[in-house]
C-alpha positions as CSV (number, residue, x, y, z in Angstrom):
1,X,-0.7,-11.9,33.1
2,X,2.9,-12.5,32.9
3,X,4.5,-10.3,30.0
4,X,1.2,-9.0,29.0
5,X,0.2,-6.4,32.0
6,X,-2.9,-3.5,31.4
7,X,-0.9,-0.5,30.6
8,X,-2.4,2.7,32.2
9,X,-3.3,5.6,29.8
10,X,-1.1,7.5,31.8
11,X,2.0,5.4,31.8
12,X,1.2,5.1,28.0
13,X,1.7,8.9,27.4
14,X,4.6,9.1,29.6
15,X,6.2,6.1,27.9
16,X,5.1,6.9,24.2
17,X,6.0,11.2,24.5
18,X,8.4,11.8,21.9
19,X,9.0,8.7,20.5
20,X,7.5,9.2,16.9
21,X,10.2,8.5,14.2
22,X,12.4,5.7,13.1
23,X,12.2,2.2,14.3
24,X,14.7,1.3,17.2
25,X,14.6,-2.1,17.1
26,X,17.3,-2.8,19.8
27,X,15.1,-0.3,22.2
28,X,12.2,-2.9,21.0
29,X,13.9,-6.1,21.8
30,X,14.7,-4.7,25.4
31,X,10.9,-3.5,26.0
32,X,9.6,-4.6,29.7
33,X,6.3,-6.5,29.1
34,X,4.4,-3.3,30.2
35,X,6.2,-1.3,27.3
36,X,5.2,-4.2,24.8
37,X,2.0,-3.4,25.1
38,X,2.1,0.3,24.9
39,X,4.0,-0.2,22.0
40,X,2.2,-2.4,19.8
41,X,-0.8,-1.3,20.7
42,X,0.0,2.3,19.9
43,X,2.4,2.1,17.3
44,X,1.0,5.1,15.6
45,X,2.4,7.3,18.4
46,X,5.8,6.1,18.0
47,X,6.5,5.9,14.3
48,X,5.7,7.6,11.1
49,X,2.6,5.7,9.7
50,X,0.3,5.6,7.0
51,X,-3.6,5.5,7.7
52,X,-5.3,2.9,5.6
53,X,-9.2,4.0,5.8
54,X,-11.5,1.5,6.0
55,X,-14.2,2.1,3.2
56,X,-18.5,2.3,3.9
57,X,-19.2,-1.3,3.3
58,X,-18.3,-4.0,6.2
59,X,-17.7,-7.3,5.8
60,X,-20.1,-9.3,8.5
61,X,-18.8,-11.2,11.3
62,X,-21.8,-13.4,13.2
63,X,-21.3,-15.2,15.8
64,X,-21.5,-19.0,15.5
65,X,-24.1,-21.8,17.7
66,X,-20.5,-23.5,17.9
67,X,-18.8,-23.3,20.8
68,X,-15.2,-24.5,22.2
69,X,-16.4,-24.5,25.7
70,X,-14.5,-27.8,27.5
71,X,-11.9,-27.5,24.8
72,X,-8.4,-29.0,26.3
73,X,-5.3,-29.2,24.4
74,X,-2.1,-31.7,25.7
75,X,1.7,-31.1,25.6
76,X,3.9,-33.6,25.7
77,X,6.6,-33.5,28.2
78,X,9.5,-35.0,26.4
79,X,12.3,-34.9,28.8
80,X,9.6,-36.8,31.3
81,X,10.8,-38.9,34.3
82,X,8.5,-41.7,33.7
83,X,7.9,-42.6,37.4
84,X,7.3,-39.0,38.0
85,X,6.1,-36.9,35.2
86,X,3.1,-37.7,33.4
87,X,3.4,-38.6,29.7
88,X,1.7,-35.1,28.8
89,X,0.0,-31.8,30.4
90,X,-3.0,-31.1,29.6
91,X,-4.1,-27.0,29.1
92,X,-7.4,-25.3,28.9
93,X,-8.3,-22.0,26.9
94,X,-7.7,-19.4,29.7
95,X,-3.5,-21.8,30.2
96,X,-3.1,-20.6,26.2
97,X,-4.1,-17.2,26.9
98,X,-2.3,-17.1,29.8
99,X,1.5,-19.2,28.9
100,X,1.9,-16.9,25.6
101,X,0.7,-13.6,26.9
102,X,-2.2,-13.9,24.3
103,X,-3.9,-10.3,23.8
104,X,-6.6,-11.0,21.8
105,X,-7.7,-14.2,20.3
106,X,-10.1,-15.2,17.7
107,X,-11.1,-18.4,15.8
108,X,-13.4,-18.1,13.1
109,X,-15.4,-21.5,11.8
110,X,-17.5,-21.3,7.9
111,X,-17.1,-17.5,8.2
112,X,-18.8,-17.2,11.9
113,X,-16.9,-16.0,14.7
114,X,-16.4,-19.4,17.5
115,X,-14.4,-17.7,20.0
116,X,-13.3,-14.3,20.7
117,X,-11.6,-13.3,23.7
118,X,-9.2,-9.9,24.8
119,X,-6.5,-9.4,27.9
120,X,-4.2,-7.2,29.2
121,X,-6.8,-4.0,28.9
122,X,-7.3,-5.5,24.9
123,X,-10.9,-5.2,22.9
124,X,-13.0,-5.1,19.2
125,X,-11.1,-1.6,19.1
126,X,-8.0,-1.9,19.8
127,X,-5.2,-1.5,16.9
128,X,-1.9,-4.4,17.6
129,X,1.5,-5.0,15.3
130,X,1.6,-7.6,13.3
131,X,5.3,-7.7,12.6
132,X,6.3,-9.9,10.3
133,X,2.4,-11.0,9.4
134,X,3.0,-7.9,7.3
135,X,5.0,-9.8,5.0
136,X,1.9,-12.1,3.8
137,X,0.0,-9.0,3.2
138,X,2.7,-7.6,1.1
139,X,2.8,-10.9,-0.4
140,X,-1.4,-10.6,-1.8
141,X,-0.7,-7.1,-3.1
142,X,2.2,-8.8,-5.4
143,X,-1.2,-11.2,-6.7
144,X,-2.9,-7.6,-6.8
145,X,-0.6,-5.9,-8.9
146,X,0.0,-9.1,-11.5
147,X,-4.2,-8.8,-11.3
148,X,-3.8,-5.1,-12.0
149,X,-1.3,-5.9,-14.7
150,X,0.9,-3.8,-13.1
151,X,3.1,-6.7,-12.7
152,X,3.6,-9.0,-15.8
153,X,4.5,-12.1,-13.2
154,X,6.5,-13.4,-10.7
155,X,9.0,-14.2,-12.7
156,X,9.4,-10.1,-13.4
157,X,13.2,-9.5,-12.8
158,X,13.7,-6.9,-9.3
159,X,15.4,-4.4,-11.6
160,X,12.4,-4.1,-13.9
161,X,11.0,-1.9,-10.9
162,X,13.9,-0.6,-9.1
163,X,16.3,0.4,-12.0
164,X,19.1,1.6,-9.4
165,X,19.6,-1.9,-8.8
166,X,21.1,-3.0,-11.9
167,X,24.6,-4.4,-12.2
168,X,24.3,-5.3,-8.4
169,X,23.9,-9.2,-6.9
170,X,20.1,-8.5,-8.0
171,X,20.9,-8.7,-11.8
172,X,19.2,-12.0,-11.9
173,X,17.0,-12.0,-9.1
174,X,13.3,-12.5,-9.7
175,X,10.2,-10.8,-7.4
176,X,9.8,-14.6,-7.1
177,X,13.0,-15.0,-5.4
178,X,12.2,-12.3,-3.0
179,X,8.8,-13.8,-2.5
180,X,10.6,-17.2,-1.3
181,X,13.2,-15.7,0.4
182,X,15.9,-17.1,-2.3
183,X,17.6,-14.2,-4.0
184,X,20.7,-15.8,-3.7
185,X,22.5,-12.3,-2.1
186,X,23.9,-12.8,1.5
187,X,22.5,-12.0,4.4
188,X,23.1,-12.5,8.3
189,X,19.9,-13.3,10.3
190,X,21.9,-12.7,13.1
191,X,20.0,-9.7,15.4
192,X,23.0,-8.8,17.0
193,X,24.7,-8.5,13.9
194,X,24.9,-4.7,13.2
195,X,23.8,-4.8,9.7
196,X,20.4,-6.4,10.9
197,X,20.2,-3.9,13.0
198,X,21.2,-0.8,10.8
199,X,18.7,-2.3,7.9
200,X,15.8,-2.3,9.9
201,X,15.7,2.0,9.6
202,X,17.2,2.9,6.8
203,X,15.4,5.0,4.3
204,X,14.9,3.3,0.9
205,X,17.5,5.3,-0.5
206,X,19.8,4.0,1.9
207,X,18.4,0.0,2.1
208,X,18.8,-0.1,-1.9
209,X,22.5,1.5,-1.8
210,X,23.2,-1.0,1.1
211,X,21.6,-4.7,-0.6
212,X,22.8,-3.5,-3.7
213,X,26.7,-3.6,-1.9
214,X,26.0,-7.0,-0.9
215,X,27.9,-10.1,-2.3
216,X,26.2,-13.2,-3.8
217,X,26.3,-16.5,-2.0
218,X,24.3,-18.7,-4.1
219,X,21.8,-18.9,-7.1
220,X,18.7,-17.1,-7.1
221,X,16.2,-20.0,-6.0
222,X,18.2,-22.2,-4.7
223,X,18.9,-21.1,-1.4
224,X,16.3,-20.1,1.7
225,X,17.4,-17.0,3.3
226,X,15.3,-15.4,5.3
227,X,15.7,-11.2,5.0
228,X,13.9,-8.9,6.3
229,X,15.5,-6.4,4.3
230,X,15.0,-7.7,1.1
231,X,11.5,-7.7,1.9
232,X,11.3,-4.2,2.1
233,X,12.7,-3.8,-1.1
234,X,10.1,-5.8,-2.8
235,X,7.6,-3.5,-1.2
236,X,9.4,-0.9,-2.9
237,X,9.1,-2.5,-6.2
238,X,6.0,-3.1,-6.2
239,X,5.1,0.5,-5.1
240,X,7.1,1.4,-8.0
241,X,5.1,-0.6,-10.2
242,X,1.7,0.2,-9.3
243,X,3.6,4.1,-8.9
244,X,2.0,4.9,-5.0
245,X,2.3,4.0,-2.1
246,X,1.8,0.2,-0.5
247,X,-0.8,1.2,2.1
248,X,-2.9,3.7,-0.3
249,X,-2.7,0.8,-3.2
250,X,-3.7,-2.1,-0.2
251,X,-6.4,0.4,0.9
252,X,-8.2,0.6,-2.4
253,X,-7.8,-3.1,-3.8
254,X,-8.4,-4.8,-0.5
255,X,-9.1,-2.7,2.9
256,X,-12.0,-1.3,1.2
257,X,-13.4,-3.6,-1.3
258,X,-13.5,-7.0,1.2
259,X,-15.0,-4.9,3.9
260,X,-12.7,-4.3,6.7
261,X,-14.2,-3.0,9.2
262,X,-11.7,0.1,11.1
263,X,-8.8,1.6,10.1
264,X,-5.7,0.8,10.0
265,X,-1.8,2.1,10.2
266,X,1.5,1.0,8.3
267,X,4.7,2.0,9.3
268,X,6.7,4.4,6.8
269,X,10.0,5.1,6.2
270,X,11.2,8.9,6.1
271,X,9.6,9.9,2.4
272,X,6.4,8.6,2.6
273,X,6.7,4.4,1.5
274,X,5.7,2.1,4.0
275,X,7.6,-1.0,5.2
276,X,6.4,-4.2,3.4
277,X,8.4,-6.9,6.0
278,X,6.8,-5.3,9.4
279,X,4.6,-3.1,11.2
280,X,1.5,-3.3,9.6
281,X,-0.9,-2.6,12.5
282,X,-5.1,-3.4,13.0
283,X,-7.3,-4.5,14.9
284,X,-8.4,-8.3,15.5
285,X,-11.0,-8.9,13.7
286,X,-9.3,-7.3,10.3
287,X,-6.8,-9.9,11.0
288,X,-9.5,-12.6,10.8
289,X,-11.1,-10.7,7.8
290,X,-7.9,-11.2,6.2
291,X,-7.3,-14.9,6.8
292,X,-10.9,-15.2,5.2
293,X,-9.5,-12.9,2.1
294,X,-7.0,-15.5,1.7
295,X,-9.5,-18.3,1.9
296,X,-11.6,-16.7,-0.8
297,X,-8.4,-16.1,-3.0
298,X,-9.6,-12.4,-2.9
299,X,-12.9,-12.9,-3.9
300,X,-14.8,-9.8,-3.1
301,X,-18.8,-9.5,-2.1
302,X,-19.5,-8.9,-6.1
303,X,-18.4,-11.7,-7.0
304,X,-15.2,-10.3,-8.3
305,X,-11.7,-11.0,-7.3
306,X,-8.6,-8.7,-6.7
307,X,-6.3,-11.7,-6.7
308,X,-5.3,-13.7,-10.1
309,X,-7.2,-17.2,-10.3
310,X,-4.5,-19.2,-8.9
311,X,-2.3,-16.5,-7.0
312,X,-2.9,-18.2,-2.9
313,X,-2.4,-21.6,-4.8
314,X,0.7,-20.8,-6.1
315,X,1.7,-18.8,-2.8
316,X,1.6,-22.2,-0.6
317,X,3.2,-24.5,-3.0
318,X,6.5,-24.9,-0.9
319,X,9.6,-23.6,-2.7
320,X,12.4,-25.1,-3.6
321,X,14.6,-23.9,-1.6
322,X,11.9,-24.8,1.8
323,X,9.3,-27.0,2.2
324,X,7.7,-24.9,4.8
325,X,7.7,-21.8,3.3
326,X,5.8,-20.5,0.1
327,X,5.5,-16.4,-1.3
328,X,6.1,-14.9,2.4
329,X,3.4,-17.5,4.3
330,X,4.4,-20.2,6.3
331,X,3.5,-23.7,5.4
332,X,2.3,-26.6,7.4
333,X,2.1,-30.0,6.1
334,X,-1.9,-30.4,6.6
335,X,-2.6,-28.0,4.1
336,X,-3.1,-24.7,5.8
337,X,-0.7,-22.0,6.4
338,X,0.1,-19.0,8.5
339,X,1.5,-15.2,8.4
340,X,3.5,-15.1,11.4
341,X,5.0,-12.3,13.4
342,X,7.7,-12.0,16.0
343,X,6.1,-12.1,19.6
344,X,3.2,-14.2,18.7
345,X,1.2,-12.5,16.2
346,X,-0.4,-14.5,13.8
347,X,-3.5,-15.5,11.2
348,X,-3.3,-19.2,10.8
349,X,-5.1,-20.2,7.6
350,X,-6.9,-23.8,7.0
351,X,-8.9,-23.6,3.7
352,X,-9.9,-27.2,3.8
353,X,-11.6,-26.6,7.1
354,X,-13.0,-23.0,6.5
355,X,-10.7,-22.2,9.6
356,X,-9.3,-19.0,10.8
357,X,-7.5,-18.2,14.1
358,X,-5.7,-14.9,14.5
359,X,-4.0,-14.1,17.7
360,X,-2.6,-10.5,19.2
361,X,0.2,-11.2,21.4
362,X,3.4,-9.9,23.5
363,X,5.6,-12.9,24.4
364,X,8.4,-11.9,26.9
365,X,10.8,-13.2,23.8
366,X,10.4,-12.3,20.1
367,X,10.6,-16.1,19.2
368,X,10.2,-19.2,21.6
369,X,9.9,-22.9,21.0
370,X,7.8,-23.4,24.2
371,X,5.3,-20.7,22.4
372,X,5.2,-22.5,19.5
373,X,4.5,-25.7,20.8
374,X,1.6,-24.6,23.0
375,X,0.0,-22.2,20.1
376,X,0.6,-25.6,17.5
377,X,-1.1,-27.6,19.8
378,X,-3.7,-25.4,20.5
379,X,-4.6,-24.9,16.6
380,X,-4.6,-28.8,16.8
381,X,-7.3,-28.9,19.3
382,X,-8.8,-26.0,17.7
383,X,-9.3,-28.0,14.3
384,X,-9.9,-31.1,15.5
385,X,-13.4,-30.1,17.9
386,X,-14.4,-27.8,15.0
387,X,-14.7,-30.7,12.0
């Protein structure tokens, strides 16, 4: 499988010896596929992380009497020679798995478990990063800590929590704003640009000294940004506010209580605090069991919920500043949504149709519009055989 090859235990150790400490993100971007999946299957052995336990009870997976067997999904070929090229090509389950180096693949129908399917040496077991799908879990342990009332509301400003902030661009800036990517205080997407790069392992120390530097471009609200960076340091408020760490305070309130069923990992920075825009890391399954947290608004086995009433309704009501994006998920314009990560990780979330699909990947590229188009017209098919 092309950018997705079965790394050997032994080329894993002599790849991954000595590697534990600070991300290098431009070592990540050049990865071989074979080092892709060392990597983010093992991510543990080349950062610091944070071990989030998995607690006695489990929520239950069963398997479902559906079945996607025959299931075909078409892309349409628009630069077509009409004499030539067919209007569309059509694709099978095994072409998805194979055109975006899919690792692991799950689709979850009413709570039952429809398809499940590993590759490149994948399984039940097997821990992957989620990249940026981290950012959606950061953004449910914002709903926690309101819950908690650690929080008062979104509308908190940033300084509330992170005090060495004040008098800076952030002045004004609400955890809203960071939750819609809209603080207002500039930023350069860019990955070459060497401030991308420099932010992505800085210490907190370090990230709040350097945002706080940073000049403001536009209102707070107004304008979609989207930063990395400035995600992180809404982890950090909010592990200011519930005063411990993100990955012990998502451990109690949701790992354990919902019922994941293995461990986990979170990347830290130097200190201790964990990274709330990246690197969260677990197994398949716990990415499905999330999507279904999500579905349930956080409603746990007894009934009670760790989410406020209305917190995943408010997080996928677009923003104003994008009408595709909502508190750190991804919107779509049937309805559901999606936490998304760079090299095709992703829990796509349908409430309406009790739909979950989570896939592990390693694309050659961190982004791709060809690997969009053949994972959005997958989750089409997907949908449309399970109604």
């Amino acid at each position: 499988m092309t950018g997705a090859a079965f790394v050997g235990p032994d080329q894993v150790d002599e790849y991954l010896e000595s590697k534990t400490g600070r991300m290098d993100w431009e070592e990540i971007i050049a990865w071989s596929p074979e080092q892709k999946v060392a990597g983010f299957r093992n991510p543990d052995r080349i950062y610091t992380t944070r071990t989030v336990h998995r607690g006695e009870h489990i929520f239950p997976l069963q398997t479902s009497d559906e079945t996607l067997a025959g299931l075909h999904y078409r892309v349409w070929n628009y630069q077509r020679n009409p004499v030539i090229v067919p209007l569309y090509k059509q694709y099978d389950i095994d072409d998805f798995i194979l055109h975006n180096n899919v690792t692991g693949l799950l689709v979850i129908k009413s709570g039952e478990i429809v398809l499940e399917s590993y590759a490149a040496g994948n399984s039940q077991q097997t821990h992957w990063g989620s990249m940026s799908v981290t950012k959606s879990i950061l953004s449910m342990l914002v709903g926690t800590a309101i819950a908690d009332g650690f929080i008062m509301s979104a509308e908190d400003k940033v300084i509330d929590y992170l005090p060495a902030l004040e008098g800076t661009s952030y002045q004004q800036v609400t955890i809203e704003n960071l939750l819609q990517m809209s603080s207002g205080v500039e930023w350069n997407l860019n990955e070459q640009d060497p401030d991308w790069k420099t932010a992505k392992s800085m210490t907190l120390k370090e990230l709040v000294e350097f945002l706080g530097s940073k000049n403001r471009y536009a209102e707070p609200g107004e304008s979609f940004n989207y930063n990395d960076a400035e995600v992180n340091l809404l982890g950090a408020a909010v592990a200011a506010a519930v005063d411990e760490d993100l990955a012990t305070y998502l451990e109690k309130k949701i790992w354990q209580p919902f019922g994941m069923e293995s461990d986990a990992n979170w990347m830290s920075y130097p200190g201790g605090l964990q990274t709330g825009a990246c690197c969260f890391s677990a197994t398949l399954r716990d990415y499905g069991r999330l999507g279904l947290f999500a579905i349930s608004n956080g409603r746990l086995a007894n009934g009670s919920s760790t989410l406020p009433e209305n917190w995943m309704e408010l997080s996928i009501e677009p923003s104003k500043s994008a009408d595709n994006y909502g508190y750190l998920w991804w919107l779509n314009n049937d309805g559901s949504y999606a936490a998304m990560g760079i090299y095709g990780q992703l829990i796509h979330v349908d409430p309406a149709e009790e739909l979950v699909i989570a896939t592990h990947s390693a694309w050659d590229n961190a982004t791709g519009d060809d690997y969009y188009v053949h994972q959005s017209a997958f989750i089409e098919a997907v949908t449309a055989a399970l109604k």
